[in-house]
C-alpha positions, 0 to 999 in steps of 0.5 A: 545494500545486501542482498539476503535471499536464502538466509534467515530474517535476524533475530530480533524482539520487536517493541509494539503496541497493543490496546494501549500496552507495549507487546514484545514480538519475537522474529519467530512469533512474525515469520516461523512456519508462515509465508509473509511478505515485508516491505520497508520504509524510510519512514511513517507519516513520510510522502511516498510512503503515506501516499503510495506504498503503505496503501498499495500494499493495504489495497492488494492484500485480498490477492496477495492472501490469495497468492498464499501470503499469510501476513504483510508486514509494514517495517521501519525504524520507528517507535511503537507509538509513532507506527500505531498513530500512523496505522491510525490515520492511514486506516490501515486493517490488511497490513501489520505495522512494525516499529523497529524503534531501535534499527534492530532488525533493519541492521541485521537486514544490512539495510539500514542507512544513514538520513542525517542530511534530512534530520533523521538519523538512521532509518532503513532503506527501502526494500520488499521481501518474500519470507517462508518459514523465517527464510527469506527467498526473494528480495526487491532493493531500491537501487543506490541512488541520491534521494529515496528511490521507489522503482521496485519495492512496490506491491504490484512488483511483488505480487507479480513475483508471486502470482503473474496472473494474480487479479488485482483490483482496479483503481477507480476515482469518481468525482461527485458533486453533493446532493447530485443524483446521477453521482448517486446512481454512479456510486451504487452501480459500483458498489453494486459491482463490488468495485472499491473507488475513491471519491473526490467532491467538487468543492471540498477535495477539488476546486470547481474550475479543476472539473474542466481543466482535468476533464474538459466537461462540467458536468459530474460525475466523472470517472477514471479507471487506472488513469483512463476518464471513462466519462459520466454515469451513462459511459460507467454503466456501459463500461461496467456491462462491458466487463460482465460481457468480457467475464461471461 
């Protein structure tokens, strides 16, 4: 894979799709006089990057605008039609999605790599990369391994790279059960908060003997910060006056 830093992005018009029309986006119209990150993928609707990079990325944007990113962008060789069905599903609003149907642009990058043993032909490989003004100053490459590599082209590396004490949001994931009125009080105390989680329902999203097996308990809610079981709407409440002490 080529490392590029300190030369231009390749000159290329990308084909996408807006409203329902084909639109032609230049290299120029994406990256001259703006700062922009890009992270590309093997491809859309594909596991890590539906379920990890896209929306990591999706998730940290606010910080990374805060960092002075102007755009995110999502490339890779796909058609228009595939990435705005993906944009779709994912419900993506943070991050740009652009097809390189073609391989155009991830030729020019040096990154494009042959998938034939899993019936995708060419695709890009995997990478991050800081542009300002059409010149590219940092890249992260997944490594040359079998497979599809994920260790470096994730957000947290980048916005790292921009801002070490870049603030990011916490992942919160609350298991609820419908109808429960302490899940309830537990949801409105971290909207409350501003705090963003994922909701997973016992019975739709989780099989009720799953409650036990991932927190020994039987009682819901339950709630994990970054990985960690906090515990039920008592030990929310007092976790989150903790972090209001801890800001004061």
């Amino acid at each position: 894979m080529q490392n590029r830093e300190g030369q231009s992005v390749p000159q290329v018009t990308f084909k996408t799709r807006r409203n329902g029309e084909f639109v032609d986006v230049t290299t120029d119209e994406l990256f001259k006089g703006r700062t922009v990150v890009v992270f590309a993928l093997p491809g859309a609707f594909t596991p890590t990057c539906s379920s990890t990079h896209l929306p990591r990325y999706e998730e940290l944007a606010p910080a990374f605008r805060a960092a002075g990113v102007d755009e995110i962008l999502c490339i890779s060789v796909n058609d228009a039609f595939v990435m705005e069905a993906w944009a779709e599903d994912q419900g993506v609003k943070e991050v740009r999605l652009i097809p390189d149907g073609n391989g155009d642009f991830t030729a020019g990058m040096g990154m494009l790599v042959d998938k034939s043993d899993l019936g995708f032909g060419r695709r890009s490989w995997r990478y991050s990369m800081l542009v300002k003004d059409g010149v590219i100053e940092k890249m992260f490459i997944e490594p040359e391994k079998p497979g599809d590599p994920f260790e470096v082209s994730d957000a947290d590396t980048m916005l790292d790279y921009l801002d070490p004490r870049a603030e990011k949001p916490l992942a919160v994931t609350l298991i609820t059960r419908s109808g429960c009125p302490f899940c309830a009080r537990a949801k409105a105390m971290l909207a409350e908060h501003g705090m963003d989680f994922d909701e997973i329902v016992l019975g739709r999203d989780l099989p009720v003997r799953g409650l036990r097996a991932m927190t020994g308990r039987d009682t819901v809610p339950q709630v994990f910060v970054e990985g960690e079981h906090i515990g039920g709407s008592e030990a929310v409440e007092a976790w989150l006056e903790m972090l209001e002490e801890r800001a004061a």
